[in-house]
C-alpha positions as CSV (number, residue, x, y, z in Angstrom):
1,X,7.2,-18.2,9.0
2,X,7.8,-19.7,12.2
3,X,10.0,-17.3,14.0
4,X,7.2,-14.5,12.4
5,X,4.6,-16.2,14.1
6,X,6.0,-16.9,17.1
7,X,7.2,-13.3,17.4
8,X,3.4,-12.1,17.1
9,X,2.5,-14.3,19.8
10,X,5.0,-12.9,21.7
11,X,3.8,-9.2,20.9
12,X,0.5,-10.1,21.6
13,X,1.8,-9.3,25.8
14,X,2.6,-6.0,24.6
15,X,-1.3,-5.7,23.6
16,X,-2.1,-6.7,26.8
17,X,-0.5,-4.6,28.7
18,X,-1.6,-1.7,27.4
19,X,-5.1,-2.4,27.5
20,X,-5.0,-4.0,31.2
21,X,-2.9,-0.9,32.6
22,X,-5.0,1.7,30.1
23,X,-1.9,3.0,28.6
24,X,-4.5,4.1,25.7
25,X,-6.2,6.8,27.9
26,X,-3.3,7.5,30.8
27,X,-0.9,8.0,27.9
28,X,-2.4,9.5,25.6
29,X,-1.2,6.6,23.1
30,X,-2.8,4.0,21.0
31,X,-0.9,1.0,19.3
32,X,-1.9,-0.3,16.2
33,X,0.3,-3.4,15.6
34,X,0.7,-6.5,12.5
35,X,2.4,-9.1,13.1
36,X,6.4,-7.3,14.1
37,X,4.9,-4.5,12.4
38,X,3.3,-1.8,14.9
39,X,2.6,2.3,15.4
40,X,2.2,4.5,18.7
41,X,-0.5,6.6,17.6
42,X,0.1,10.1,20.3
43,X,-2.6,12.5,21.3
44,X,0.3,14.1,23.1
45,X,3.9,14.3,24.2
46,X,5.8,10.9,22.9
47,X,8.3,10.1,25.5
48,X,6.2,9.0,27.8
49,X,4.9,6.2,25.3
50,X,8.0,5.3,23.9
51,X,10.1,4.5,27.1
52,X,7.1,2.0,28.3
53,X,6.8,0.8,24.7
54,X,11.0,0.1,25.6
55,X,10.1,-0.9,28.9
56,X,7.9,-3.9,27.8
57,X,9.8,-5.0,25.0
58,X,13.2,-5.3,27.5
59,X,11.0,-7.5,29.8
60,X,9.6,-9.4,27.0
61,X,13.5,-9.7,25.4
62,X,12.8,-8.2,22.8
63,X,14.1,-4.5,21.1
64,X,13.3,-2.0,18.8
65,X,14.3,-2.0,15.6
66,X,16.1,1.5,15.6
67,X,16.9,1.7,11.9
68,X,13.1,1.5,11.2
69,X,11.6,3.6,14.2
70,X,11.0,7.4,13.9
71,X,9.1,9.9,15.4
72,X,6.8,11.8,13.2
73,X,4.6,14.4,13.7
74,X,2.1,13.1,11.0
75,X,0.5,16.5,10.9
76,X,3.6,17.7,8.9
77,X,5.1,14.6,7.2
78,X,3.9,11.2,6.0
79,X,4.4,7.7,7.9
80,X,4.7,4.1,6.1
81,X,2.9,1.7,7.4
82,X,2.0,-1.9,6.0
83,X,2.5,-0.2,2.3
84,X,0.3,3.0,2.9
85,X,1.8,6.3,3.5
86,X,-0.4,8.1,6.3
87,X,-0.6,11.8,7.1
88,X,-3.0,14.4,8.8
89,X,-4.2,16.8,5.9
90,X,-7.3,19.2,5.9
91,X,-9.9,18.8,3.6
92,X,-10.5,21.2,0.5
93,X,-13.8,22.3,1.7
94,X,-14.2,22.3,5.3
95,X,-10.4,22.6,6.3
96,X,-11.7,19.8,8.8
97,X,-8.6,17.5,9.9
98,X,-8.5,14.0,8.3
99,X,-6.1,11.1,8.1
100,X,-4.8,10.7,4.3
101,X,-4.1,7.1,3.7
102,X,-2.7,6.1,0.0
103,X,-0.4,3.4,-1.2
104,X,3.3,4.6,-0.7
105,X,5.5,5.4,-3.1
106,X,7.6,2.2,-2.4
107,X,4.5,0.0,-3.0
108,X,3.5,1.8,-6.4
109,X,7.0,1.5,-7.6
110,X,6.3,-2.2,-6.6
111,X,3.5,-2.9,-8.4
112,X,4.7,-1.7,-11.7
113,X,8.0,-2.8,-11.7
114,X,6.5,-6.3,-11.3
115,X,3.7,-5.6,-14.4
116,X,6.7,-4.3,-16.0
117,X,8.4,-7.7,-15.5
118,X,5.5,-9.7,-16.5
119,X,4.9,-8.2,-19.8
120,X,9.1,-8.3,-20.9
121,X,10.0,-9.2,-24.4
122,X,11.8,-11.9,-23.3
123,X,8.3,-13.0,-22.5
124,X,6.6,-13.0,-26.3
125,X,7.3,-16.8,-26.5
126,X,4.3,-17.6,-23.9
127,X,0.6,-17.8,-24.5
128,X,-0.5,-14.7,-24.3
129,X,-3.5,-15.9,-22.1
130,X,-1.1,-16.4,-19.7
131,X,1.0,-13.2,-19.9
132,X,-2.5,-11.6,-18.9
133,X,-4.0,-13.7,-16.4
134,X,-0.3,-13.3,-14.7
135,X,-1.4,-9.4,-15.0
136,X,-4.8,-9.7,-14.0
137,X,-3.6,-12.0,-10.5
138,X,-1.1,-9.5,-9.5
139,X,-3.3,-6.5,-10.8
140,X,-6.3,-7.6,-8.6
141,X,-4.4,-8.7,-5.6
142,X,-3.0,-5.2,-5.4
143,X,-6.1,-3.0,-5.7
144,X,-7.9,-5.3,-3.2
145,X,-5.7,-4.7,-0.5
146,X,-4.9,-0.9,-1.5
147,X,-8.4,-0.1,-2.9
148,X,-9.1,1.6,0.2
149,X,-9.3,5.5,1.4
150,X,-7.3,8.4,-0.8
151,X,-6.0,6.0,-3.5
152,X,-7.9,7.3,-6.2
153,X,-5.2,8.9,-8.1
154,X,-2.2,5.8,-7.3
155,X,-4.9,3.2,-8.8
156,X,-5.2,5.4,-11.8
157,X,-1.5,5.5,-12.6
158,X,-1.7,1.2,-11.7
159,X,-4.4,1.4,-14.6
160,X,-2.9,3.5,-16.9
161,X,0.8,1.7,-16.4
162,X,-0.8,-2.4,-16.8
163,X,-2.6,-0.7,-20.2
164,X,0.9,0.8,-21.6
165,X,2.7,-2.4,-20.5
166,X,0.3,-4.8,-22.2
167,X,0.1,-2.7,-24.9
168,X,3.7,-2.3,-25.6
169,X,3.9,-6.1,-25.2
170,X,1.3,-6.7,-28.0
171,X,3.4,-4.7,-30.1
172,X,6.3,-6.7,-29.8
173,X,4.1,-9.8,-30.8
174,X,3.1,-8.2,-33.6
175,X,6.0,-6.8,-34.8
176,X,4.2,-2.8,-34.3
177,X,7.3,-0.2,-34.4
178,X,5.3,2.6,-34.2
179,X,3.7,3.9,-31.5
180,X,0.9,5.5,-33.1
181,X,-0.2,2.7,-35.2
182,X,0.4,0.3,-31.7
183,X,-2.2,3.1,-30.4
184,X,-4.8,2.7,-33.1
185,X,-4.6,-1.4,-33.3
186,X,-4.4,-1.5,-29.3
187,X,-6.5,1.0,-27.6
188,X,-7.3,0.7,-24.0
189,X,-10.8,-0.5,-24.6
190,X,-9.5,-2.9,-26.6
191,X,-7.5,-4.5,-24.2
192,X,-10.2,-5.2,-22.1
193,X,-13.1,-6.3,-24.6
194,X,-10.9,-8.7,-26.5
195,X,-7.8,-9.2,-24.1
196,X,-9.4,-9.7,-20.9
197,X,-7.0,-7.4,-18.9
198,X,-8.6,-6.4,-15.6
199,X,-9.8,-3.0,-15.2
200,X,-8.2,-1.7,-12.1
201,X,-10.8,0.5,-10.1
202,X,-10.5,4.2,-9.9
203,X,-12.5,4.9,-7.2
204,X,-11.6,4.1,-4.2
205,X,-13.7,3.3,-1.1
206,X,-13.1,6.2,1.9
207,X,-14.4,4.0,4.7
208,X,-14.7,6.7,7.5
209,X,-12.4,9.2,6.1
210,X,-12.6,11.4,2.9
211,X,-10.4,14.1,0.6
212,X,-13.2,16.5,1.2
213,X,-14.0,16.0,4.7
């Protein structure tokens, strides 16, 4: 935690110079940066940007980490970035240019891995109140931070996964084989009205940005 936080302090001079010098508009280039986490978002050519981005980070002792930097152009492939997977698509009406932020495939395989792991058979001995309100922390952590832009259809496989999972554990408790009775004594309302499991939202807020823009 320390070294992370002192390397952000450190990073913050990077910040700096770019906006004291203008790098943003002389560029062409704008930095978005977390923590040791950062993009060069280009208007135009990217050689420019990334020899000063080079160029600062040498004076600052500091370098690159070259087995996560790339060069994408985002207009015809996807970029990770803090969990999202970003892109330039067109919208279905207008054909308008729009950034297309969703969770990436990494951070949905995350997310149900670990519901997957929370609802285990080796885990039928605990309360069951427990079991859920393990589901419903992790569940609700994870849609508040990704709940955001073109998520929409990721939330609704998040949803539809924590319902199978908690199902499929109930049947285990109660000894259910089959899955069409499981179905009938477990539907997904169910699971909510008597089980408390926390409804993960489906609709996602756009902010400034939109599918149909």
């Amino acid at each position: 935690m320390g070294y992370a936080a002192n390397l952000d302090l450190t990073l913050r001079a990077l910040d700096r110079i770019w906006e004291k010098h203008q790098l943003r508009w002389k560029l062409k280039a704008r930095i978005v940066r977390y923590a040791d986490d950062f993009v060069v978002l280009c208007a135009g050519a990217v050689d420019a940007p990334l020899a000063t981005v080079r160029h600062v980070l040498d004076r600052l002792d500091l370098t690159l980490n070259e087995t996560k930097t790339r060069i994408v152009d985002a207009r015809q492939e996807s970029f990770n970035f803090l969990g999202f997977a970003i892109r330039v698509s067109k919208g279905l009406k207008t054909g308008k240019s729009y950034p297309h932020v969703c969770p990436a495939p990494k951070s949905l395989v995350k997310i149900k891995d670990r519901i997957t792991q929370l609802t285990g058979r080796e885990r039928t001995p605990i309360p069951l109140d427990d079991i859920v309100g393990s589901m419903n922390a992790t569940l609700r952590g994870w849609a508040n931070y990704f709940h955001y832009r073109n998520s929409n259809g990721v939330l609704e496989k998040v949803k539809v996964h924590a319902e199978e999972r908690l199902r499929t554990h109930l049947m285990k408790r109660h000894k259910v084989k089959d899955r069409g009775i499981g179905l009938g004594r477990f539907p997904s309302q169910r699971l909510y009205t008597k089980y408390g499991l926390y409804k993960v939202p489906t609709t996602a807020g756009w902010k400034a940005a939109h599918a149909l823009a």
